[in-house]
DOLO-8488 format. One record per atom (N, C-alpha, C): y, z, x. Coordinates in steps of 0.1 Angstrom, whole numbers, plus 5000, padded with zeros to 4 digits. Each point is the difference from the previous one (the first is absolute). Layout:
BEGIN
YZX
...
end
This chain:
BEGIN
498850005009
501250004991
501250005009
500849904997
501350005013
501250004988
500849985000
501650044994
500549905007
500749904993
501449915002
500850025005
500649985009
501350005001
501149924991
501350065000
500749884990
500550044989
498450084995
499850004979
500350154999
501050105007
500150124991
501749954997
499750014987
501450054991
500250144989
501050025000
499850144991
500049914984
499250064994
499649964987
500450144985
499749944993
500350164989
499150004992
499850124990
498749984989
500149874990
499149955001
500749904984
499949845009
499949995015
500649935005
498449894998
500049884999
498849935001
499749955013
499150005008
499750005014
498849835001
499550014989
499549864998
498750004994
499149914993
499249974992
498450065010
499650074990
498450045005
498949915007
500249894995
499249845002
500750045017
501150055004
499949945012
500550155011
499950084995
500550135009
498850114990
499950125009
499250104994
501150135002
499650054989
501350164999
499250105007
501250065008
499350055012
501050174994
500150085010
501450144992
500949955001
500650104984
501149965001
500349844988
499149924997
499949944993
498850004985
500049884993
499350034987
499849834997
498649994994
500349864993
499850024984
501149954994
500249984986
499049884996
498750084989
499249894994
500449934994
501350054992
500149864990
500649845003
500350045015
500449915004
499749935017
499050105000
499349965017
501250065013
501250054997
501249985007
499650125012
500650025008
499750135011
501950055002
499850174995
501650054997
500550095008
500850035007
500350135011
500250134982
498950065011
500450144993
500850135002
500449985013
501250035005
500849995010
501650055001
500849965012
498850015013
500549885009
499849975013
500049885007
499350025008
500049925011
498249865000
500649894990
499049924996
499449965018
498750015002
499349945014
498449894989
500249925009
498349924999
499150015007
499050034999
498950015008
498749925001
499949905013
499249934996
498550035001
499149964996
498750035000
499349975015
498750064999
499549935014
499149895000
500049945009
499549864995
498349994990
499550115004
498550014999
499650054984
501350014997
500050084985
500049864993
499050044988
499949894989
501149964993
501050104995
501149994993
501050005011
500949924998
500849955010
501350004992
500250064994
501550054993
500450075009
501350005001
501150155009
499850074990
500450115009
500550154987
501150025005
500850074987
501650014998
499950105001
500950125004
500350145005
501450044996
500350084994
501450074998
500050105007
500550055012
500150115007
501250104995
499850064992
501050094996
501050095010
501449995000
500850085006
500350135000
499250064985
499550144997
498550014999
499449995009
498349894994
499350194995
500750115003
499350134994
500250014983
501049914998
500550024984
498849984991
500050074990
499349934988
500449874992
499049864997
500749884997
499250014984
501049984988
499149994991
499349865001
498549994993
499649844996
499050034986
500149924999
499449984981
498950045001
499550054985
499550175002
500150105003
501250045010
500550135005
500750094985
500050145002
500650064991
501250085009
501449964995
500950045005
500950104990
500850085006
500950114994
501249895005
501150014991
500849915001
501650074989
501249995006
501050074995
500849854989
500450024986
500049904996
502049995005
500649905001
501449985004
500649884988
499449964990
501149924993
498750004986
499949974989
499649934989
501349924997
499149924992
500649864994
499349974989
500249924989
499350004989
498649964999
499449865012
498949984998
499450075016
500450085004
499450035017
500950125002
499150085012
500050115005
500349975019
500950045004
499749995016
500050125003
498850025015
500450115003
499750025016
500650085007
499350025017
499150055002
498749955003
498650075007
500350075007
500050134996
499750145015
498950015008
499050014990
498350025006
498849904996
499249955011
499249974991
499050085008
499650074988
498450064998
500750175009
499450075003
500650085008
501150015009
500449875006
500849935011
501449955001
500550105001
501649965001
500249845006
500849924995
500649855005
501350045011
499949915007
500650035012
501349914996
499749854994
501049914999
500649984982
500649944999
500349984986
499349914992
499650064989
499449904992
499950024983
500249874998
500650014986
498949974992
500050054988
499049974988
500749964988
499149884991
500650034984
499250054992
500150044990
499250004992
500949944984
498649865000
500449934988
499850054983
500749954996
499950024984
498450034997
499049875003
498550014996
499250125011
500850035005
498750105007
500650125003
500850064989
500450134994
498650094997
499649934989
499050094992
499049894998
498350064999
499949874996
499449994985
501150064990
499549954986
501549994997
500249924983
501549994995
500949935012
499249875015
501150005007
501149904993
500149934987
501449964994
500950114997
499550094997
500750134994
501150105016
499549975011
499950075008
501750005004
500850134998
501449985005
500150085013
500749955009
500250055009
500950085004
501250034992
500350145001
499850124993
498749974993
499150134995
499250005006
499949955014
498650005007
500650055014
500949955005
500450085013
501550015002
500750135008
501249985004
500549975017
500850015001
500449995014
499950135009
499250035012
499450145004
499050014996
499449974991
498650024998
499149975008
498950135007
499049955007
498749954989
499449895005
498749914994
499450035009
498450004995
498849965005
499749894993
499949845008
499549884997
498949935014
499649934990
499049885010
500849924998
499649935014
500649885008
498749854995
501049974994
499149844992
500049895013
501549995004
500249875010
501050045006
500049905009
501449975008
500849924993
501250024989
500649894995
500849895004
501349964989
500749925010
501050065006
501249995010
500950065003
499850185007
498749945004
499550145012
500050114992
499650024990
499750114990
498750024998
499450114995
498850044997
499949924986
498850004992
500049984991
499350154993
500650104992
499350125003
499650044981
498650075000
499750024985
500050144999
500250014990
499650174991
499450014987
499849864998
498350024988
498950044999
500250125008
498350054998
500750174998
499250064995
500250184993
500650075014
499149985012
500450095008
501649965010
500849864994
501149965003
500950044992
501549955008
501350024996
500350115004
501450074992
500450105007
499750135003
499950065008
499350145008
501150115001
501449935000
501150095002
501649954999
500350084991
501749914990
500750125003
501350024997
501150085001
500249974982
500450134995
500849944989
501649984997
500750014993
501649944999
500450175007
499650114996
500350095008
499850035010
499249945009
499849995016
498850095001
498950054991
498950075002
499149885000
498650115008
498949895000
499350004988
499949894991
499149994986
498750035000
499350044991
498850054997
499249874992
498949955007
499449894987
499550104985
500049964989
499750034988
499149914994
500049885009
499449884987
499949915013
499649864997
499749925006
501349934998
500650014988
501349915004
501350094999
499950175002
501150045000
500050145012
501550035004
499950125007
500650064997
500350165005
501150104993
500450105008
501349975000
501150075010
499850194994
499650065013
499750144993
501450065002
500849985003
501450024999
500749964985
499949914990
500649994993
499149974989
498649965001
498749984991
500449884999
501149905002
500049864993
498449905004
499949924996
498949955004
500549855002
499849945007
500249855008
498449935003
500249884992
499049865005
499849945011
498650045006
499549975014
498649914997
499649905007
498849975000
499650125010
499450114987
499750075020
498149995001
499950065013
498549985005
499350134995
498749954998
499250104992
500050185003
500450054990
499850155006
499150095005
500150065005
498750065009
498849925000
500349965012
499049955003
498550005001
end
């Protein structure tokens, strides 16, 4: 296995490094089936590596050498704790803190779409009864979207929110699956939250 000279450039998550048919995903990268494509999974330093002659497969492999390479990187199927920073009417963005145990070292953004709020009544599904801004989520990571985002869900019981503030600045108590309650003032506020005791 020898390394190129020439081919390192810094790359970002999201970035497409080239089609499976002709490179193999090595760290640091991922191949998307629905489309054969091979994607940096995160910031670094893109290298190729070529095979040795004797090997049957004669593809290079792509390498992202990460500039934090100790960080935690989310990739689809990961379950991430994630702080939400904006709703919008049909989508949720938010910053991945952790995935799985593992603090993130770099920045990384998630959404979470309209359809993968809840997964029943998703026409019904509003998104400012489902999360606010500060709110910590527990979601899985579907994909890498477009515009270097996560694609991130909370349709399953043991997802969504884990931890809200309410309008009085206390931490909310879940009551329900879709509501929580400020023990400061009893009001209760609409959360898709995640399943109670677990």
């Amino acid at each position: 296995m020898q390394e190129t000279e020439g081919e390192r450039e810094i790359v970002t998550p999201g970035e497409v490094l080239g089609k499976a048919s002709d490179l193999k995903a090595g760290k640091g990268s991922y191949v998307a089936p629905h489309n054969n494509t091979v994607y940096a999974s995160l910031t670094g330093r893109r290298s190729i590596i070529r095979p040795s002659p004797d090997l049957p497969d004669q593809r290079p492999t792509v390498e992202v050498t990460g500039h934090k390479a100790h960080g935690a990187v989310p990739e689809p199927g990961s379950v991430v704790i994630a702080r939400i920073t904006k709703v919008m009417a049909r989508m949720a963005s938010a910053d991945i803190m952790c995935v799985g145990p593992k603090s993130v070292q770099e920045k990384f953004t998630g959404i979470i779409r309209q359809q993968d709020v809840r997964a029943t009544e998703i026409d019904k599904v509003d998104m400012h009864s489902s999360f606010r801004p500060g709110d910590i989520v527990r979601a899985l990571v579907l994909s890498l979207g477009d515009a270097r985002a996560y694609h991130l869900s909370t349709a399953k019981n043991e997802l969504g929110v884990v931890s809200a503030e309410s309008m009085a600045g206390a931490t909310m108590v879940p009551i329900s699956w879709t509501e929580m309650q400020c023990p400061l003032t009893g009001q209760t506020e609409q959360r898709k939250v995640a399943k109670v005791g677990a």
